[in-house]
C-alpha positions in Angstrom: 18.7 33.2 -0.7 20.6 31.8 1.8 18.6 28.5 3.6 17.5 29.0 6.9 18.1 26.0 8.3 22.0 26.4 7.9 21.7 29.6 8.8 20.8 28.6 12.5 23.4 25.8 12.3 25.8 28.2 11.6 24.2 30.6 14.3 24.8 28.2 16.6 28.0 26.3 15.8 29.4 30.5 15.9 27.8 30.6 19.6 29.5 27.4 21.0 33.1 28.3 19.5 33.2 32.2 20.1 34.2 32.6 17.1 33.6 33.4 13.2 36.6 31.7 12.2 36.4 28.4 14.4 33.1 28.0 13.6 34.2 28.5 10.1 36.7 25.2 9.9 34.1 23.1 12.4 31.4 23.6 9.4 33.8 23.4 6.1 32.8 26.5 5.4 34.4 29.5 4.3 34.5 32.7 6.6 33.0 34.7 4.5 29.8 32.0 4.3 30.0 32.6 7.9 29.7 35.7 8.4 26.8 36.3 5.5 24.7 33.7 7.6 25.1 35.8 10.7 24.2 38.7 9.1 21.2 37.9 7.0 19.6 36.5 10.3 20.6 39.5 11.9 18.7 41.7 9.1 15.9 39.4 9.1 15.3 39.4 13.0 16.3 43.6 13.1 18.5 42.5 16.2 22.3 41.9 16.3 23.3 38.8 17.7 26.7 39.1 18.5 28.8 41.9 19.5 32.3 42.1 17.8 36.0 43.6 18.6 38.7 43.0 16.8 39.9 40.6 19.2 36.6 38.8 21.1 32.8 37.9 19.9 30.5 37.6 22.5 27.0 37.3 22.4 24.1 39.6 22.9 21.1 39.1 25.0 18.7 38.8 21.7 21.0 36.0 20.7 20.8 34.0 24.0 17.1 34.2 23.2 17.4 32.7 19.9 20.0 30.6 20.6 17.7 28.8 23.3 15.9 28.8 20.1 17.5 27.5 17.4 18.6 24.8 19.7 15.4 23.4 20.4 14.6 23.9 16.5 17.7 21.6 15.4 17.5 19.1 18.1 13.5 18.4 16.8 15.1 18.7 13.4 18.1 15.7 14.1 14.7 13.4 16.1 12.9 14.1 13.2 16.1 12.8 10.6 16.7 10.1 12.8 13.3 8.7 13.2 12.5 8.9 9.6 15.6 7.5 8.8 15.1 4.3 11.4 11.6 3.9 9.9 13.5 2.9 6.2 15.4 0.0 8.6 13.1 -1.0 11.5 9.6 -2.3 10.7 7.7 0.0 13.0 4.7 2.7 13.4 1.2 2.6 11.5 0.9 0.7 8.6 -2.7 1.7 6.2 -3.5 -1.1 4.4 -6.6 -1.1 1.7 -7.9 -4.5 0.2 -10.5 -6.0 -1.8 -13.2 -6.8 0.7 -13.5 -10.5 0.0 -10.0 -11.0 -0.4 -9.2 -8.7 2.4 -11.6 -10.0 4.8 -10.7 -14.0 4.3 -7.2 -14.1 3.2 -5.1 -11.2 4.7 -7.4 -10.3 8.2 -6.9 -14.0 9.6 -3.1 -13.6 8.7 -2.9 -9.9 11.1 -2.3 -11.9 14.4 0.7 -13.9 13.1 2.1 -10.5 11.7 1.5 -8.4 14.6 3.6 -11.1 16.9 6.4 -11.2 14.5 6.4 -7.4 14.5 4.8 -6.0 17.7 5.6 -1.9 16.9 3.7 -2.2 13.5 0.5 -1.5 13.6 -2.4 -1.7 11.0 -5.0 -0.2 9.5 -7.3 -2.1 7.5 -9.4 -0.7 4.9 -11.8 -3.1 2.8 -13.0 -1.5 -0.2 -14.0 -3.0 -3.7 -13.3 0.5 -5.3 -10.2 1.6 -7.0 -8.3 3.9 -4.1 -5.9 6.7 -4.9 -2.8 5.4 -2.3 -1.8 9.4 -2.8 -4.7 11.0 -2.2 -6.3 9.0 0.6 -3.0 8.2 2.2 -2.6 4.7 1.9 0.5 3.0 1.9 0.2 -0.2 0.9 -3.0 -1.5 -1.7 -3.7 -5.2 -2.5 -5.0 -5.3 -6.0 -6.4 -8.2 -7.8 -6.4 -8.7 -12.1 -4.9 -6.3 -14.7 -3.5 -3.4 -13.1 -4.2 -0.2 -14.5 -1.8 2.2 -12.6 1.8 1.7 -14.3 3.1 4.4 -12.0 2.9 2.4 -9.0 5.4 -0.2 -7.9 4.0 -3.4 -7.3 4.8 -7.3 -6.6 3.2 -10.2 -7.7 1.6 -12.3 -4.5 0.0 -15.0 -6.4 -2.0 -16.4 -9.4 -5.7 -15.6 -9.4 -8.1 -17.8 -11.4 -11.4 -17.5 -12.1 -13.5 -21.1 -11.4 -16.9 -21.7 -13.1 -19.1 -23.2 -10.4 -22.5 -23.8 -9.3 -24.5 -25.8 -6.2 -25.5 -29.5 -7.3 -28.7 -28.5 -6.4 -29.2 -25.9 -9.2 -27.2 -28.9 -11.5 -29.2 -31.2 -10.8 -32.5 -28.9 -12.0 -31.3 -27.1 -14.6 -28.4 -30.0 -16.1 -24.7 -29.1 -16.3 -23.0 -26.7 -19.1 -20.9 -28.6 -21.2 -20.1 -25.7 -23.5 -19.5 -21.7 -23.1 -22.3 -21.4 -25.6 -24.6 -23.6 -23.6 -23.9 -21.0 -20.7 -26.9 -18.5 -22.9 -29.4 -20.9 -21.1 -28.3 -20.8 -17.7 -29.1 -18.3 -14.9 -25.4 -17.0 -14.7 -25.0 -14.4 -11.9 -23.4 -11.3 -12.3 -20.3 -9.3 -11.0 -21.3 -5.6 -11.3 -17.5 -4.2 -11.0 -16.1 -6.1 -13.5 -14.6 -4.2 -17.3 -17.4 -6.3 -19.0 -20.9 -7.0 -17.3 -22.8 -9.1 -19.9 -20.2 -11.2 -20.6 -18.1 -14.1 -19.1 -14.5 -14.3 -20.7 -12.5 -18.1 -21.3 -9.6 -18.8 -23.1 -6.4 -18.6 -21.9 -5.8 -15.1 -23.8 -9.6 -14.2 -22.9 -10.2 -14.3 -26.5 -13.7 -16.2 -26.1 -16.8 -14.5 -24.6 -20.0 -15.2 -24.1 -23.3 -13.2 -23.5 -24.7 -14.1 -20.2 -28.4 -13.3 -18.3 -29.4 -13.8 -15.0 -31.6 -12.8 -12.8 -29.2 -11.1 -10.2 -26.1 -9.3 -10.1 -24.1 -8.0 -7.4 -21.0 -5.9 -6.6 -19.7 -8.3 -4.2 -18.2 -11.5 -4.7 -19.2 -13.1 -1.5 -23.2 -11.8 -2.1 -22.8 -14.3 -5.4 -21.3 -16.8 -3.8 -24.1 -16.8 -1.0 -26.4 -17.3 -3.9 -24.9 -19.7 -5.6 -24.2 -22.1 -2.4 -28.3 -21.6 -2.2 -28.9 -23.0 -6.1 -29.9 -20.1 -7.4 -27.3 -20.1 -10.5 -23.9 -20.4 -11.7 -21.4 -17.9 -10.4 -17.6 -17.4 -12.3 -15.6 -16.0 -9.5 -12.1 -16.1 -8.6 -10.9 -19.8 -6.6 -10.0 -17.4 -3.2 -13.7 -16.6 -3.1 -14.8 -20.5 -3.7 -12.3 -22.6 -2.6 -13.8 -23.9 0.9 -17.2 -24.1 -1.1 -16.1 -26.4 -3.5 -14.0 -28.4 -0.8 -17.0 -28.6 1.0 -18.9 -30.1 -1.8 -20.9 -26.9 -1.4 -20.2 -26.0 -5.2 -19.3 -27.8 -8.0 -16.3 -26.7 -10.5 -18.0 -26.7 -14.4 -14.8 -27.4 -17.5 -16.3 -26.1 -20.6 -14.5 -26.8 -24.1 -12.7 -23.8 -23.4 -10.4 -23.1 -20.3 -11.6 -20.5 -17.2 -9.8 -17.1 -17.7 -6.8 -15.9 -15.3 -7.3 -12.7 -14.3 -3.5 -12.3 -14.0 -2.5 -12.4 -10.4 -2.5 -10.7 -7.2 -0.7 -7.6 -6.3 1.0 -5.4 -3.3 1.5 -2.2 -4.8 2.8 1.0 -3.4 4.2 4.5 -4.2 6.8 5.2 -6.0 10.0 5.0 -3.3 13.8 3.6 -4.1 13.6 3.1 -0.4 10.1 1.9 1.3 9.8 1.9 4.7 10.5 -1.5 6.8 6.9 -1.8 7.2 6.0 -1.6 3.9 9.1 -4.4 3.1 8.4 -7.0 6.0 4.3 -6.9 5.4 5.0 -7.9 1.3 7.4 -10.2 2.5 5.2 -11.7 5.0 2.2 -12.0 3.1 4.2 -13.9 0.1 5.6 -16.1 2.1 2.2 -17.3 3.3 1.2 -17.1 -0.2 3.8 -19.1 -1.5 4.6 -21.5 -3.6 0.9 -22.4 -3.9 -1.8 -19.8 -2.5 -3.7 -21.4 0.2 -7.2 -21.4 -1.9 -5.4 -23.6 -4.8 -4.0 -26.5 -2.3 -6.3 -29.1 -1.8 
């Protein structure tokens, strides 16, 4: 089957040279090509096009129509190249952008207004979410994605490190003493992330080859809900250092060393669809955001 598309190029590069033949040599086709392009539009449509001696082709009334036509169908066509083409070089149009909601809400929102001024025809849509979104299905372009990542199809770049920091308010310290052991951890009120692989136990070692069982009397699925808790003395929380850093500058919370090291949870993450070529909006917003990241994450600088 011939493609349609090339049919009405052909259709219309015939029209402009009056001619089977010039039209031929303007396209790099051959005549014959030509000619089987003219006529399977003509069988398709029921309508002849052109009329033809053997010395002049001129064009029928039906083909002015579609002419008018097919003009307005390959001039859309070339925008349509052409703008998709300038959005793989020039950092423009809407950019949908789904994050962790703690992470999303204190470390990339307050970065948006910097961004926007470097590049003012980008513009974003935010999306906080704590679940694992499908970029494909729920047309996304761009996730941030903290720990282990599970989807190996996807192309992603490393941000930064993310640690996890043991930590609780002096106030519950001073009550209920200070760990000085994970095993001593099975008598403290340790508070619960309900999204996490493993919800009964707290992993350490720098392979995560330790764990210990942990109660409490609360558990949440938000990291900011525990820290809230925490701040108040009502346990120990083991959270990543983005979600406790101003706390524990503050004085707020206090960072626990046990006799083993606090786990990293592997680092932070852009990731995106598969694409040998991203669009600029995609590049410049990874770029931006690890630069601001970079060499030290603001939550690890003192």
């Amino acid at each position: 089957m011939l493609d349609r598309m090339t049919g009405l190029e052909v259709f219309a590069k015939v029209a402009s040279c009056g001619s089977l033949s010039a039209a031929a040599r303007a396209l790099g086709l051959s005549q014959t090509m030509v000619t089987k392009h003219i006529a399977a539009i003509e069988g398709r449509l029921g309508v002849k096009l052109f009329h033809r001696t053997t010395r002049k082709l001129s064009i029928t009334e039906a083909g002015r129509n579609y002419l008018e036509a097919s003009e307005r169908i390959l001039a859309e066509f070339e925008e349509a190249d052409t703008s998709v083409g300038a959005d793989r070089v020039e950092p423009r149009g809407l950019l949908r952008l789904t994050a962790p909601v703690v992470f999303g809400s204190s470390q990339i929102a307050p970065l948006l207004t910097e961004f926007s001024a470097l590049h003012p025809r980008i513009s974003i849509e935010l999306g906080l979410n704590d679940r694992l979104v499908d970029l494909a299905e729920e047309g996304w372009d761009l996730a941030i994605r903290i720990g282990k990542l599970r989807d190996s199809s996807l192309i992603a770049r490393r941000l930064a490190p993310s640690r996890l920091v043991l930590c609780g308010a002096p106030s519950y310290l001073k009550r209920q003493g200070r760990p000085k052991t994970v095993s001593s951890l099975t008598d403290h009120n340790c508070l619960g992330y309900t999204l996490s692989q493993v919800t009964d136990h707290w992993i350490f070692g720098a392979r995560g080859d330790v764990k210990v069982r942990i109660s409490g009397n609360l558990r949440a699925n938000n990291g900011e809900a525990l820290r809230a808790a925490a701040v108040a003395g009502h346990g120990l929380i083991y959270q990543p250092a983005f979600i406790v850093a101003d706390d524990l500058r503050a004085g707020n919370l206090v960072a626990l060393a046990l006799d083993h090291p606090t786990f990293a949870l592997g680092g932070i993450y852009a990731v995106y669809l598969p694409d040998r070529h991203p669009p600029a909006k995609i590049r410049c917003f990874i770029d931006f955001i690890a630069g601001r990241f970079a060499p030290d994450p603001p939550w690890d600088r003192a």
